[in-house]
C-alpha positions in Angstrom: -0.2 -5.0 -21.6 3.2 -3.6 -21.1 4.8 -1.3 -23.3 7.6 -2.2 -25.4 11.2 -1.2 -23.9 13.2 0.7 -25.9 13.0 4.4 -27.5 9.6 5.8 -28.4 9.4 6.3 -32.5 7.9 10.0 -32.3 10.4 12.3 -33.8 12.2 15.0 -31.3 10.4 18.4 -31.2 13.5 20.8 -31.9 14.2 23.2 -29.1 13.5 26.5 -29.7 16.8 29.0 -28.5 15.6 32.6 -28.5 17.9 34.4 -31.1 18.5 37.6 -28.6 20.1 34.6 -26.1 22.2 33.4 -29.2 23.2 37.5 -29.3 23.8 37.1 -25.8 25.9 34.2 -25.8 27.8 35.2 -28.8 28.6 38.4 -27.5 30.2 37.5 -24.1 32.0 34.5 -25.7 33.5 37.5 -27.9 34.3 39.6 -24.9 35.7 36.5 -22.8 37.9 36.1 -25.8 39.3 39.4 -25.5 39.9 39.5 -22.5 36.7 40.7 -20.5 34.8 43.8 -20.7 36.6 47.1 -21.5 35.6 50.3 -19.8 33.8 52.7 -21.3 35.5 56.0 -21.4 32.9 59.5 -19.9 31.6 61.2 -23.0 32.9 64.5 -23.3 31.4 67.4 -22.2 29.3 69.6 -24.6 31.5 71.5 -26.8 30.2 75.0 -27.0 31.8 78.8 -28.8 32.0 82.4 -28.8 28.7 84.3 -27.6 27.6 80.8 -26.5 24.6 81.1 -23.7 25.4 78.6 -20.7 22.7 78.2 -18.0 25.1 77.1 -14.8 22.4 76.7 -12.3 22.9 80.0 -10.2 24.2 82.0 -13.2 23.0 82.1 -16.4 26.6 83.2 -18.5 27.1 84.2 -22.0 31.1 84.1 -23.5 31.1 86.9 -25.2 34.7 87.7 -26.6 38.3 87.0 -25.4 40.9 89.4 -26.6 44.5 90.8 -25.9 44.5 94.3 -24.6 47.1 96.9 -24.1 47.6 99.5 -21.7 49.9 102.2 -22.6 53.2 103.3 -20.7 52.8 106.5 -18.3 56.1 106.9 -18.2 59.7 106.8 -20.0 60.8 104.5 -17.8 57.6 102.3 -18.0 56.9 99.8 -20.4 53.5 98.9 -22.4 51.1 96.2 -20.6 49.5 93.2 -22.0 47.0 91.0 -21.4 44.4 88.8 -22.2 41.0 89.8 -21.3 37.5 87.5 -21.1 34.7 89.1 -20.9 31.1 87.7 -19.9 27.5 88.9 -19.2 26.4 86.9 -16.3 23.2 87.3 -14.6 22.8 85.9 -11.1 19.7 83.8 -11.0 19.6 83.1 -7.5 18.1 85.5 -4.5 21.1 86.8 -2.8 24.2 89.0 -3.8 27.1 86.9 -5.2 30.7 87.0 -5.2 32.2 87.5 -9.0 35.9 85.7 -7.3 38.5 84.6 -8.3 39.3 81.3 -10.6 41.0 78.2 -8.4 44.5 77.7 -9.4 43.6 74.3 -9.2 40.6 72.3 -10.9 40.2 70.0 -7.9 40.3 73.3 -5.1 36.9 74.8 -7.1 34.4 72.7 -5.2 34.7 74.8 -2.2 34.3 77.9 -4.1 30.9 79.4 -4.2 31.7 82.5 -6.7 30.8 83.2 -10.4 35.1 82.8 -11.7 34.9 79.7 -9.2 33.5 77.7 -12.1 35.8 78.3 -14.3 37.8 75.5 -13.5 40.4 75.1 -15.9 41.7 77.5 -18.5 43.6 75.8 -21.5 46.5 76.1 -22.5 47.3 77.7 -19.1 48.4 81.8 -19.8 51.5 82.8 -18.6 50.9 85.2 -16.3 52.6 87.9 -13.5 50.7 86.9 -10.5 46.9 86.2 -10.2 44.5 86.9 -13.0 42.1 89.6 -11.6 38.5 89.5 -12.4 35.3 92.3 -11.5 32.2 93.1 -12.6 31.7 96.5 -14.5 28.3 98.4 -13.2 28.0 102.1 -14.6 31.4 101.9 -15.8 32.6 101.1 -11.9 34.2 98.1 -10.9 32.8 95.8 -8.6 33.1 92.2 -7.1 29.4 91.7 -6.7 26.6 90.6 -8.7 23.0 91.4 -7.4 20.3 89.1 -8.4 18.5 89.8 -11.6 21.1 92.4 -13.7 22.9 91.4 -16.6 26.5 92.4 -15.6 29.5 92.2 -17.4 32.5 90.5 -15.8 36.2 90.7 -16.9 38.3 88.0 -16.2 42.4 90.0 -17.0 45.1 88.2 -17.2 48.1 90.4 -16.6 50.9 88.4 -19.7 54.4 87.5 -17.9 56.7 90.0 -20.2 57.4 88.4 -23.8 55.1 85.7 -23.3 53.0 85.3 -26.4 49.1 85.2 -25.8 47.3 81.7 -27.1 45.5 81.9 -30.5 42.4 80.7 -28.6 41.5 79.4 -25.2 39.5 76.4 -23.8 37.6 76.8 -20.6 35.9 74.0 -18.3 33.1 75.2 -16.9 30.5 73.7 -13.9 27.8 74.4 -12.6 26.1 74.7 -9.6 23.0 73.1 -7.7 21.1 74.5 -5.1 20.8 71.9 -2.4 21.6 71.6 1.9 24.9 71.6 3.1 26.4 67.6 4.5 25.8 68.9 8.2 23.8 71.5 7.6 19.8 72.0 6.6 19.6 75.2 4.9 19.7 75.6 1.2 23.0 76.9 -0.4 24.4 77.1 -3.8 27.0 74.6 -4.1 29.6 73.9 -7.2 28.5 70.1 -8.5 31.3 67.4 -7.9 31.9 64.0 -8.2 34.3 61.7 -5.6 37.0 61.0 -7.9 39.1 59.6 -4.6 38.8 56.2 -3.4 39.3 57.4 0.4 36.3 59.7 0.1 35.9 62.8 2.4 38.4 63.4 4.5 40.9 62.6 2.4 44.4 64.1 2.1 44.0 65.0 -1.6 42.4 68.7 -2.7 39.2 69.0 -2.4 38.9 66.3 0.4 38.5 63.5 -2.8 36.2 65.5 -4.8 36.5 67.2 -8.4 34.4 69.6 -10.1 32.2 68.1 -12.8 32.5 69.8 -16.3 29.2 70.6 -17.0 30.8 72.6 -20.8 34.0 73.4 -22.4 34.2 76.6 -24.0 36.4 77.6 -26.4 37.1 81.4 -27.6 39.3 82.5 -30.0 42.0 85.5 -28.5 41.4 88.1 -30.8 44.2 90.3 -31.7 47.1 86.9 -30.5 48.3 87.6 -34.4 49.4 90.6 -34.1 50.9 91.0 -30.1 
């Protein structure tokens, strides 16, 4: 016997749709609506204060205190000095003697920096200054720009204030870190600041820092004591 043509008189199971797939679905329609996926902005780096304890890798740094200092006159003819000093404890947690150095005068030139002040990579707002800031570690009350493996050292980073330039109620600095890892062409172990390519054209290119930037591994920010009254 044939069957009868026609549709079969069973009722339709339903179809199941899974409700994270509706989620799914919803969610791109909503996002093709508005015109395709936005991007995500980095998260900011961990905010951190005065007598904070940082552990950068090869240095393990505590910000003690920023202030604005004042150096007498010698002379008649002399005038008073100002500046703004930032002073650290750093310990050197690596194996070798380090360089305490100098700051980069821009963020992007720190990555082939290898000293302690190479890290700090930006200083905000920027001080206005007579020259280069200068920065050494104190050992017995001598100054020094080493810092042997193992000793809590204090380091001064002095920055010499351009005339009547008023010093900043506080400052912000960006701070990396460093990772101790083989060079591009070379096997042996070294402790390198940790970037990022933030240039399309990679190494070798024309901009500082041959495309690369420093990554921000904390922002510090200190309060100038004594900016109120200078």
């Amino acid at each position: 016997m044939t069957e009868p043509s026609g549709g079969s008189n069973k009722p339709k199971r339903p179809v199941v749709v899974p409700a994270a797939a509706l989620v799914t679905v919803t969610a791109l329609g909503i996002t093709a609506l508005l015109g395709g996926f936005a991007e995500v902005p980095d998260p900011a780096p961990p905010q951190y204060g005065e007598g904070a304890v940082l552990d950068q890798g090869q240095f393990s740094t505590q910000f003690v205190t920023a202030k604005v200092a004042t150096q007498k006159a010698k002379a008649d003819w002399e005038t008073d000095k100002r500046f703004v000093e930032l002073t650290f404890k750093v310990t050197n947690q690596g194996k070798a003697t380090a360089m305490v150095g100098l700051p980069p005068d821009k963020p992007e030139r720190a990555i082939s920096l290898t000293s302690f002040a190479g890290s700090l990579v930006k200083v905000t707002p920027q001080i206005q200054t007579k020259g280069v800031p200068s920065v050494y570690s104190l050992s017995k009350n001598a100054q020094s720009g080493q810092l042997q493996p193992g000793v809590p050292t204090t380091v001064i980073l002095r920055y010499d204030l351009d005339g009547a330039a008023k010093p900043p109620q506080k400052v912000t600095l960006d701070v990396a870190g460093f990772a101790y890892e083989p060079g591009f062409n070379d096997p042996s172990f070294h402790w390198n600041l940790i970037s990022e390519e933030t240039d399309p054209e990679g190494p070798g290119s024309k901009v500082p820092g041959n495309g690369r930037s420093p990554v921000v591994q904390a922002q510090v920010t200190l309060p100038v004591h004594g900016a109120e009254a200078a």
